[in-house]
C-alpha positions as CSV (number, residue, x, y, z in Angstrom):
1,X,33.1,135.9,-23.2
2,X,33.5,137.8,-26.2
3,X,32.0,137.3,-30.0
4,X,35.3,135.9,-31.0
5,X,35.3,133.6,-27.8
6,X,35.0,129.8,-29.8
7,X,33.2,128.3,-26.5
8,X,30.0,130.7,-27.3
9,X,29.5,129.4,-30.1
10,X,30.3,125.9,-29.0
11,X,27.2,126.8,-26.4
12,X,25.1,127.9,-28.6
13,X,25.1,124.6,-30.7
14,X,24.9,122.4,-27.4
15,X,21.8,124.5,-26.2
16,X,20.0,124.2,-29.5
17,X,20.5,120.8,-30.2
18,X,18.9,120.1,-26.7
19,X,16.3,121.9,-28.0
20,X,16.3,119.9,-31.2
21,X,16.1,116.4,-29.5
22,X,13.0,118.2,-27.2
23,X,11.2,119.2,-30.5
24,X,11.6,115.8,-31.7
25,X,10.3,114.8,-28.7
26,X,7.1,116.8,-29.2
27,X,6.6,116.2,-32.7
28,X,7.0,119.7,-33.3
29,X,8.7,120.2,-36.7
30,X,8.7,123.8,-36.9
31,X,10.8,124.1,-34.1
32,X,13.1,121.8,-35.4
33,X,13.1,123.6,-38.9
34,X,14.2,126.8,-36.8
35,X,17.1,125.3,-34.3
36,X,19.1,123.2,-36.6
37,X,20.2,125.8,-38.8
38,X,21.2,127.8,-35.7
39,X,22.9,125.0,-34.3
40,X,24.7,124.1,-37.6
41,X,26.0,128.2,-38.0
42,X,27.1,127.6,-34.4
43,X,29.9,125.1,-35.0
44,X,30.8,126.7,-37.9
45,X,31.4,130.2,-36.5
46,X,33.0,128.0,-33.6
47,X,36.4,127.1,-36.1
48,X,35.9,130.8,-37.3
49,X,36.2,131.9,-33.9
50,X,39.1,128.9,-32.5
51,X,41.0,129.9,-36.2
52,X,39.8,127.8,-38.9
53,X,41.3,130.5,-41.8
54,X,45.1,130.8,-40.2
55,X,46.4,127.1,-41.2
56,X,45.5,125.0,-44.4
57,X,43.9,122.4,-41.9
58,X,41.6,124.7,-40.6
59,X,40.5,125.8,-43.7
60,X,39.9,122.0,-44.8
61,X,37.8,121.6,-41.4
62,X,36.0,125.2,-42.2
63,X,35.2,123.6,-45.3
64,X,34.0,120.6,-44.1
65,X,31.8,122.4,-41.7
66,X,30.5,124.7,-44.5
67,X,29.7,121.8,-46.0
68,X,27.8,120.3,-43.5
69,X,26.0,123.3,-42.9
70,X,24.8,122.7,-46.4
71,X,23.8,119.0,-45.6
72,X,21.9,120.2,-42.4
73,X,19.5,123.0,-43.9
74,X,19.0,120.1,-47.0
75,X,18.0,117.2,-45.1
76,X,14.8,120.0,-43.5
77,X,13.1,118.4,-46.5
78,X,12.3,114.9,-45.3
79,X,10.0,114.2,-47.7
80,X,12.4,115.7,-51.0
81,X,14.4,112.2,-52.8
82,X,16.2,115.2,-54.5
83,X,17.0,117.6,-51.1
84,X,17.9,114.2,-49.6
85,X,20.8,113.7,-51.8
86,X,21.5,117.3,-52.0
87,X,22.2,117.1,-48.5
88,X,24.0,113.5,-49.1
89,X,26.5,115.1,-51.3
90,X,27.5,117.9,-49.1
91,X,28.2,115.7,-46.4
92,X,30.1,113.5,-49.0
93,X,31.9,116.7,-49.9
94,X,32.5,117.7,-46.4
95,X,33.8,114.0,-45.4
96,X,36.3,114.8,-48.1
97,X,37.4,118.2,-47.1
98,X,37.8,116.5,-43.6
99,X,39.9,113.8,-44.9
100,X,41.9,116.5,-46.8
101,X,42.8,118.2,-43.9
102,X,43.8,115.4,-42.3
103,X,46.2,114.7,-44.7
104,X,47.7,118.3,-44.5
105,X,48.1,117.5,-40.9
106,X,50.3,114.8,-41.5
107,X,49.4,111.0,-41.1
108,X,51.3,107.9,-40.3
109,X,50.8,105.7,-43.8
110,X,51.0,102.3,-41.8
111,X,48.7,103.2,-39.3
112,X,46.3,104.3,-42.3
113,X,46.2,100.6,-43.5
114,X,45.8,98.9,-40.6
115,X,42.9,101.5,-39.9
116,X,41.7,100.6,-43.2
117,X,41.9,96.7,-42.4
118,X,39.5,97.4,-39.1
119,X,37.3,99.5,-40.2
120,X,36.6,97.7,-43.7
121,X,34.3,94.8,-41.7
122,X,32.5,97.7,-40.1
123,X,31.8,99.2,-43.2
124,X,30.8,95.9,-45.2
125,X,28.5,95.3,-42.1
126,X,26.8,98.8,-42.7
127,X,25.8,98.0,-45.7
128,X,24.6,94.7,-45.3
129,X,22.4,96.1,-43.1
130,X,21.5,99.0,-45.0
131,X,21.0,97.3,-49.2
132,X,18.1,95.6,-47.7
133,X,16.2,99.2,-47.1
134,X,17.8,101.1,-50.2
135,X,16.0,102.0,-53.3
136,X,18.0,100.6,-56.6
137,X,18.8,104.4,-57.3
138,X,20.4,105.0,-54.2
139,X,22.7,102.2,-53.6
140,X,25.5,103.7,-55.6
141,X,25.2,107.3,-53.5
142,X,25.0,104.8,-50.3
143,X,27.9,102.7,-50.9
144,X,30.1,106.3,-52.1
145,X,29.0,107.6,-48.8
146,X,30.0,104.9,-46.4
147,X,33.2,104.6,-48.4
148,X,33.9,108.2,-47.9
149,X,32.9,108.0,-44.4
150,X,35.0,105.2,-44.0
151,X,38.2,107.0,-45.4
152,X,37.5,110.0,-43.5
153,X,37.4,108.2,-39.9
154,X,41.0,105.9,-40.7
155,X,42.6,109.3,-42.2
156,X,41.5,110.9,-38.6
157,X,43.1,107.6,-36.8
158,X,46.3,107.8,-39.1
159,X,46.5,111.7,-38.5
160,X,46.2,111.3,-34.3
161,X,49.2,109.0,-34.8
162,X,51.6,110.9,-36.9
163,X,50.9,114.5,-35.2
164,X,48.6,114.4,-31.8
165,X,45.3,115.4,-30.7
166,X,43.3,112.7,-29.8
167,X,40.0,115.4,-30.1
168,X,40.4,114.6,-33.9
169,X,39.1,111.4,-33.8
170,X,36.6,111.9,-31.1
171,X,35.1,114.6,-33.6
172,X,35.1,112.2,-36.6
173,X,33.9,109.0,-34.9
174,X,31.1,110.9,-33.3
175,X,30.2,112.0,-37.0
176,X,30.4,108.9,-37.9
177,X,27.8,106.8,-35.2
178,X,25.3,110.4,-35.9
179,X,25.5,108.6,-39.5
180,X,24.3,105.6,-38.3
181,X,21.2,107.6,-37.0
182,X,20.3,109.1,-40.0
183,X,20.7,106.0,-42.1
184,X,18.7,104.0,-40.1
185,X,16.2,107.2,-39.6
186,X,16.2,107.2,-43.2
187,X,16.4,104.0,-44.7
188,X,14.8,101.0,-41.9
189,X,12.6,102.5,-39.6
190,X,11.6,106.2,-38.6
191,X,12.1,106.7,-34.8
192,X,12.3,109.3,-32.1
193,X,15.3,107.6,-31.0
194,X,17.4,107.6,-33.5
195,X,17.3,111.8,-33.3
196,X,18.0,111.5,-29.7
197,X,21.1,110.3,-29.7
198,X,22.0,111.1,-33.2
199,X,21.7,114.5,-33.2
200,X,24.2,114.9,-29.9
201,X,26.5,113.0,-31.5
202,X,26.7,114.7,-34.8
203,X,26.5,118.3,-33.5
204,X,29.0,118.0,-30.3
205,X,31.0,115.9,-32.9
206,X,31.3,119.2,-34.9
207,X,32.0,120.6,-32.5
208,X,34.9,119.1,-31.0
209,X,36.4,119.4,-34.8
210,X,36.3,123.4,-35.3
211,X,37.9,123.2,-31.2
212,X,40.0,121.3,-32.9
213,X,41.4,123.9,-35.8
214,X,43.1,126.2,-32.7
């Protein structure tokens, strides 16, 4: 392996987010304050490494990344209302700079809609379940977000059909169930569990996007 070899820097945000979950685990929150950073830079030198910046879609998924990276170091600050929707924008931002890319890509417009069509139920069922939990002030940021998500994950579907690579939407529905995680995490009830499988699925979601950009 060399420092431009992608899969180094894939490892190094599979090994950390192992350690993440075990910190978790152990209640040990400096630990966790130290590896997710680490593990965030590590998908996002991934796409630098696989080729992000020599296409206009891997510069959309570099962005997104970026983005994320953002969201990651943000939401450190569980107990900050206004770090919590400093990271929420960013990964609003970076849901957009996904869709973007996908759009640059090339997607099939009919398979769009019906995406649209499945995944609106979903989507209206996430929200149910969320409004309940949700302070007045952050409804309006929720429902932008799961809108946004929403878009992001049909636009991945849409984008598989017109040009290939199934990994796309692997990557985005992955981000999408981590969501789910922190929502609930969040919003209904605090838990171990929802970092243990969350956290996986976000990061390896990540990624299987920047592999995605080569």
């Amino acid at each position: 392996m060399t420092t431009s070899d992608p899969s180094l820097y894939a490892l190094v945000t599979v090994v950390t987010t192992a350690g993440i979950v075990a910190c978790d685990g152990a209640g040990w929150r400096v630990g966790r304050a130290i590896l997710k950073p680490i593990a965030a830079t590590g998908f996002v030198c991934t796409a630098w490494a696989a080729g992000a910046l020599d296409s206009t879609y891997g510069r959309w998924i570099f962005v997104g990344l970026s983005l994320s990276w953002v969201g990651d170091v943000a939401l450190l600050a569980r107990e900050s209302p206004g770090l919590f929707k400093v990271g929420l924008v960013s990964f609003l931002l970076g849901h957009l700079a996904y869709s973007v890319g996908f759009v640059a890509r090339g997607i099939a417009p009919d398979v769009a809609m019906g995406a649209a069509a499945a995944l609106a139920l979903p989507a209206a069922l996430a929200l149910r379940w969320l409004e309940p939990h949700v302070s007045k002030s952050m409804q309006i940021p929720v429902r932008a977000y799961v809108t946004v998500i929403t878009l992001m994950v049909l636009l991945a579907i849409a984008t598989v059909a017109e040009a290939g690579n199934g990994w796309i939407f692997v990557g985005a529905f992955m981000f999408y169930l981590s969501d789910l995680a922190v929502a609930r995490e969040r919003f209904v009830v605090s838990s171990f569990w929802n970092g243990a499988w969350g956290s996986p699925m976000y990061f390896i979601g990540q990624v299987v996007l920047a592999l995605t950009v080569s």
